[in-house]
N, C-alpha and C positions, 0 to 999 in steps of 0.2 A: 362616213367617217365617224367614228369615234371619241365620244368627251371624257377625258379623264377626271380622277379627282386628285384635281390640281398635283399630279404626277404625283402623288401620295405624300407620307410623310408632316402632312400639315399639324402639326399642334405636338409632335415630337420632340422629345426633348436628345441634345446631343449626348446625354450619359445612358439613355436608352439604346439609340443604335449603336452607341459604341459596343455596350454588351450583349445588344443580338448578333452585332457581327463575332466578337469571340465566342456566342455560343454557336453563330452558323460553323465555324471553325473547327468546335469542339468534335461536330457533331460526323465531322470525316472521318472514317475509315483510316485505319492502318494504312502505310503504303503496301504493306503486303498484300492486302482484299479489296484496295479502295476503287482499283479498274477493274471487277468482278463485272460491276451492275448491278449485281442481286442487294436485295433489299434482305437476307435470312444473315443472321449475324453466326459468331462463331460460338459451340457450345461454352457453357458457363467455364468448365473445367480446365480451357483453354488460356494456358497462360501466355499471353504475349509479350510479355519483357523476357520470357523465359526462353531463348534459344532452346535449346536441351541436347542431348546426348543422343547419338542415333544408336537404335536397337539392334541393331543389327553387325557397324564394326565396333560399335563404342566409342566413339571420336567425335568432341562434340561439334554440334552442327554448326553451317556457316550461316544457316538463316532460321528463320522460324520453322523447323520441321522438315529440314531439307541437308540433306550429306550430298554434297558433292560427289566424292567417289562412288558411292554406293550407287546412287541418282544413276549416273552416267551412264551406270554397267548394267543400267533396269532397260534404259533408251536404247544400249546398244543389242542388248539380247531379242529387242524385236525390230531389228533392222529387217531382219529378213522377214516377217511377218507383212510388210507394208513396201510399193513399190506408186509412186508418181508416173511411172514406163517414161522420165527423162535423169537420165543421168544426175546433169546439176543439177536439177533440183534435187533429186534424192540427198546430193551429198552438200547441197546447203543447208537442207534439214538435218541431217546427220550432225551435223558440224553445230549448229546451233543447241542440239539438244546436249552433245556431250560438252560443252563450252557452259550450259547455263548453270548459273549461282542463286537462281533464284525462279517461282515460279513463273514470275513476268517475263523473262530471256525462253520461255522455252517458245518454239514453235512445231504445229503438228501436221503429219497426212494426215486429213479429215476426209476420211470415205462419202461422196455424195449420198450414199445410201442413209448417211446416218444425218441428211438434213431434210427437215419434213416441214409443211408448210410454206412454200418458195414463195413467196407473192414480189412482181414486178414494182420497184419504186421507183426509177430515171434512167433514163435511154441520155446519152452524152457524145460526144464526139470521139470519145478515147475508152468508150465503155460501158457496162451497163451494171446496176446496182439491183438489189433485193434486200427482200425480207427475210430470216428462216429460222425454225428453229434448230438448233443443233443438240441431239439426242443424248451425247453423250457429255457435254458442254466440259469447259475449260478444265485442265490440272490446276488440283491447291498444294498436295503435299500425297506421299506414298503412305498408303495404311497398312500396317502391317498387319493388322488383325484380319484383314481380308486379302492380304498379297495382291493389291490393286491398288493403283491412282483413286486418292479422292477427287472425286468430280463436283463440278458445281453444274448437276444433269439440267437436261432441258431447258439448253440458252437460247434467247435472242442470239442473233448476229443478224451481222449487213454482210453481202455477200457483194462484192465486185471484179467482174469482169473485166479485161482489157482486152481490146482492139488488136487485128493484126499487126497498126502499126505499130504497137508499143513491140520492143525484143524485150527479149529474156533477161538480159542482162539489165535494163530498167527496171525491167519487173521486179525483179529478187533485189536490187539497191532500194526500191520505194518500200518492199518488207522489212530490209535490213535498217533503214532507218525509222519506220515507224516501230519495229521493235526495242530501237535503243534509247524511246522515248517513252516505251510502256511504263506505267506507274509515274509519269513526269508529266500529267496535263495532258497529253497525247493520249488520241482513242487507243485502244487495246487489240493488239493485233493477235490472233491466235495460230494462223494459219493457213494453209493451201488445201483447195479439193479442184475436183474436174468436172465440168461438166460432159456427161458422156455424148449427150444429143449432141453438142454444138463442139466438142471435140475443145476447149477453152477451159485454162485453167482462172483460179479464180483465188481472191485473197480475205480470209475469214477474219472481220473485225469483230467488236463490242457492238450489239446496235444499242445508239443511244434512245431513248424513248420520245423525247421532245425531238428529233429531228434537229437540223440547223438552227445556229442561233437567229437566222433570218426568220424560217419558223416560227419560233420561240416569240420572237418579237412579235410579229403577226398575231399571235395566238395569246400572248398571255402579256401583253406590256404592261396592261393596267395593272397586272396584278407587283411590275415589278416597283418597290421602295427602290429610294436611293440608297441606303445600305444592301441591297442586292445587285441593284446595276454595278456597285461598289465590285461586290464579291466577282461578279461575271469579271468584271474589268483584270480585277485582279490575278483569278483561275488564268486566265488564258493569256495572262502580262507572264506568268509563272512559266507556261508553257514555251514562252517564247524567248524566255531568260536559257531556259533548257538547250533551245534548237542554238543559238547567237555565243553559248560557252561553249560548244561543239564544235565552231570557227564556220558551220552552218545558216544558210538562208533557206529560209522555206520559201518565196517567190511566188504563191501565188493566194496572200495572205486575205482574206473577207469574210463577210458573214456566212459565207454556204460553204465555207469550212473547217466550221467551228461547229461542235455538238454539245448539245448538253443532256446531260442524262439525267438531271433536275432542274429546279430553276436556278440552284446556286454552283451544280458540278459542271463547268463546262473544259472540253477538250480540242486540242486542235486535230486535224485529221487532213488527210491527202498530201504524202510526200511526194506526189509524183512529180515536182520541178523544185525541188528540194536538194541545194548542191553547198559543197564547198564554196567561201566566197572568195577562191582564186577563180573559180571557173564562169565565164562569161560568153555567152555566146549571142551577139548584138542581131542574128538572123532568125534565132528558135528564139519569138518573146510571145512568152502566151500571159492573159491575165484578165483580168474584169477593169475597165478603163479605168472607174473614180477611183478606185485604190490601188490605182498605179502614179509611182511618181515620178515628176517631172525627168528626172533624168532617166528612166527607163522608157516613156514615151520618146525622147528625142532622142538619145545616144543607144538603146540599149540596153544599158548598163544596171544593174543588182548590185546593191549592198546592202548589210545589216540597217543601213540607216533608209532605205527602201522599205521595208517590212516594217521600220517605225511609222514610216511613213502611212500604210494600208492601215497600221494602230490605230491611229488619228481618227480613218473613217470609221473603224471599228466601235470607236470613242461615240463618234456621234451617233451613230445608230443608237446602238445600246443607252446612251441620256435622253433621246428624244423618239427615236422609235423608226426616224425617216433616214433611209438611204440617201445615200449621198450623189444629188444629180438624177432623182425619180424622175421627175419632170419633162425631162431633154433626153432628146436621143442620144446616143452615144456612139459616136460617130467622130470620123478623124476633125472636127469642129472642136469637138468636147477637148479632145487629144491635145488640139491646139491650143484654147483656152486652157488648160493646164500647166501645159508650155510657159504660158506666157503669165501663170500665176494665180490662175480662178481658186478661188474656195469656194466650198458648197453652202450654202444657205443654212445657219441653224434655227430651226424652228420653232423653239421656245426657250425660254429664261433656264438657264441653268446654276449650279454655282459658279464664281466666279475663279474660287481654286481650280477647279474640273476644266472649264473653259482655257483655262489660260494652260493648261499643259496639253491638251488637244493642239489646239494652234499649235503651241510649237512641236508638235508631229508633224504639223503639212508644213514647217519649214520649208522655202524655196531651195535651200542651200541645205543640201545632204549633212554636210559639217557640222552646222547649227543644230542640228535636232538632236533630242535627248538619246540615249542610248535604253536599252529597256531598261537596265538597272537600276541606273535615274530616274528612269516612270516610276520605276515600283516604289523608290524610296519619295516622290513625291507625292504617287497618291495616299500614301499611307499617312498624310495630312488629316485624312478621314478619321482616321484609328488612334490619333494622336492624344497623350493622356497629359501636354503642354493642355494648363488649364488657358492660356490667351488660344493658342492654336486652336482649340474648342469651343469659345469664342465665336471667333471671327466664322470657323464652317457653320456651326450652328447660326449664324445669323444670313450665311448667303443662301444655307438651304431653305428660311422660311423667306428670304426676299424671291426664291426662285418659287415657292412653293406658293406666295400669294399671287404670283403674276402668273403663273398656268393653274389660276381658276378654271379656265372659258377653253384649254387648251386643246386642241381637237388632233388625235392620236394619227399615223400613218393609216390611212386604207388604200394597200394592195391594189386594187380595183382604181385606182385614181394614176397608177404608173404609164410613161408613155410607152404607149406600143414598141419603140426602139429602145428604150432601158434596157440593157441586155445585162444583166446581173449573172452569167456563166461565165466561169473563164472559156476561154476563145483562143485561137491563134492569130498573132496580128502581122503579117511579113512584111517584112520591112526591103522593101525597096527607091533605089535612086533615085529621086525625083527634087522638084522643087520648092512642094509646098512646105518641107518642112527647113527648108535651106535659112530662113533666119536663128536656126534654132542651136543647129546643127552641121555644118558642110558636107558629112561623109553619109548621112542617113535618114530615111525619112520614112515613112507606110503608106501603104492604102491598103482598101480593107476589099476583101474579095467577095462574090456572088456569093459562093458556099460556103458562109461562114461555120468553122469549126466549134462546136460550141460542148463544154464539160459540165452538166449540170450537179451541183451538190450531190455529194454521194448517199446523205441520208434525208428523208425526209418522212413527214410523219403519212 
């Protein structure tokens, strides 16, 4: 294990990180280029407050370099150039490219030919993910001076697979909603290709470069300040305000599906149990146990205040480094203990602001817990230019920052053998042990357990 220094920040003054964090801020990307990935900026002569006037009907544009009509009728002229040999899909892609406003709406056939580099990253229960480069990499805008898409050539992506059992119709909804989060904190989706060996289509994200923020954490904690755990918090509080105003639950919320593509961009990613929250089905409950809450263990049941819920764990990872429940198996015990109200152990001094809005994430009573909205306007306590409010953080961060002197970081290696940090399927059948909890529902956990490992890792 690992000794930090004293979780950084020590001898910091509170008007310091307040303006690293507006200059970590500064320092994003347009939402037009910000889910590129690419590090090459846009030429100098580019002006971006400047819509402008397309060259071609003279109408000005709707977005930065982008006409609509004109757009639509570039998409549809090589319809016939390009075929998936399945129906819908063709004409989902069709639909989406003449529908887009913008370069983040578009989605593409991506010929396997034109991915090079394939390397193997996780074999999952629902699928299998990659590495690869994509030759001809994302659309930014049409260049007229070459009658061609500018390209952002020679992309990373993550490539993922899905399992027989996933249908079609899952499939193309888990596209359609990570595309309507592109540019929203949400990884970037570009697209569909085939693999021909294995006869399996397959769905073309952004690869992030850090891998999950699990990852990230394993790999780089020491390096994160509290005004960066700050920023993580925030990015992906952002992303989740997104999915929750869409009347949306993403369901299967944790550290290994969350990416980040620095140590300060991070994205949420894997809509695949990502539904309306009228829709509830107390027999399909997949998930990773600690950040699942109480009332989805014992009834079933999802709601927005569910996903605040897995926040909370999220919370604590990211201030301290340690998963929630590394220790213990995870097993219908833990399930229980949840039930009946466990929290997980935090493992060193943190602030007391920070503290006190996690906790009420693991709220017992769904009702009580904040709403993201409420997160985001309470952690912004941080940011806050109230000279008392600045104050008071600045003095929990250095009570926190003297007491993790001696602080010894999560090591990996230390987790137990039953930690099962994948989402899984858990089925829920009629029994007793969960009848204090519950009357109509309870689980046990099966021999073969189904297990979805993070789709990216480094």
């Amino acid at each position: 294990m690992r000794k930090t220094e004293g979780i950084k920040d020590t001898g910091e003054t509170e008007e310091m990180e307040v303006k690293e964090i507006e200059e970590m801020k500064g320092t994003r990307k347009t939402e037009e280029i910000k889910d590129i990935g690419e590090t090459k900026e846009l030429k100098e002569s580019e002006n971006l407050e400047d819509e402008g006037t397309c060259k071609e009907c003279h109408q000005n544009n709707i977005r930065i370099k982008w006409c609509h009509p004109c757009n639509s009728k570039k998409f549809q002229n090589e319809f016939g150039k390009w075929t998936s040999e399945d129906r819908e899909i063709d004409e989902f892609i069709q639909q989406m490219q003449l529908n887009a406003n913008k370069c983040q709406e578009i989605i593409e056939w991506i010929p396997f030919e034109k991915l090079e580099n394939i390397t193997y990253l996780a074999k999952g229960g629902f699928g299998t993910a990659y590495k690869a480069r994509w030759l001809d990499g994302p659309i930014y805008y049409w260049d007229y001076k070459v009658e061609n898409w500018n390209r952002f050539k020679k992309h990373n992506v993550c490539l993922k697979s899905l399992d027989n059992s996933t249908n079609k119709i899952d499939f193309l909804q888990e596209i359609n909603y990570q595309l309507k989060f592109r540019g929203k904190n949400a990884i970037a989706i570009y697209g569909i290709t085939k693999n021909p060996t294995k006869n399996e289509y397959m769905m073309v994200m952004n690869y992030a470069e850090h891998g999950s923020l699990r990852n990230l954490l394993n790999n780089k904690f020491e390096k994160l300040t509290w005004k960066i755990k700050y920023n993580i918090l925030s990015e992906v509080l952002i992303g989740l305000i997104n999915i929750h105003e869409m009347g949306l639950m993403h369901k299967d919320f944790h550290s290994g599906n969350i990416v980040n593509q620095t140590l300060t961009l991070s994205y949420i990613t894997d809509f695949g149990l990502c539904k309306p929250v009228t829709e509830n089905d107390p027999e399909k409950i997949y998930g990773v146990i600690p950040y699942m809450a109480p009332e989805t263990l014992s009834r079933g049941e999802y709601t927005k205040a569910s996903d605040i819920y897995s926040f909370g764990m999220v919370m604590l990872e990211v201030l301290t480094s340690y998963p929630p429940y590394y220790n213990i198996p995870h097993n219908e015990n833990l399930a229980m203990g949840i039930c009946e109200g466990l929290k997980p152990e935090i493992k060193c001094e943190i602030p007391q602001f920070l503290k006190e809005i996690m906790e009420k994430c693991w709220n017992f009573e769904p009702c009580n817990r904040p709403t993201a909205e409420e997160l985001k306007s309470q952690l912004e306590k941080y940011i806050s230019k109230d000279n008392e409010i600045r104050k008071q953080v600045n003095k929990q961060i250095n009570v926190a920052n003297k007491s993790n002197k001696n602080f010894i970081q999560y090591d990996p290696n230390v987790k137990h053998p039953e930690a099962i940090y994948a989402s899984r399927h858990l089925p829920f059948v009629k029994s007793k042990k969960f009848e204090k909890y519950t009357k109509q529902w309870d689980f046990v956990f099966p021999d073969d357990i189904i297990e979805e490992n993070e789709i990216q890792e480094n």
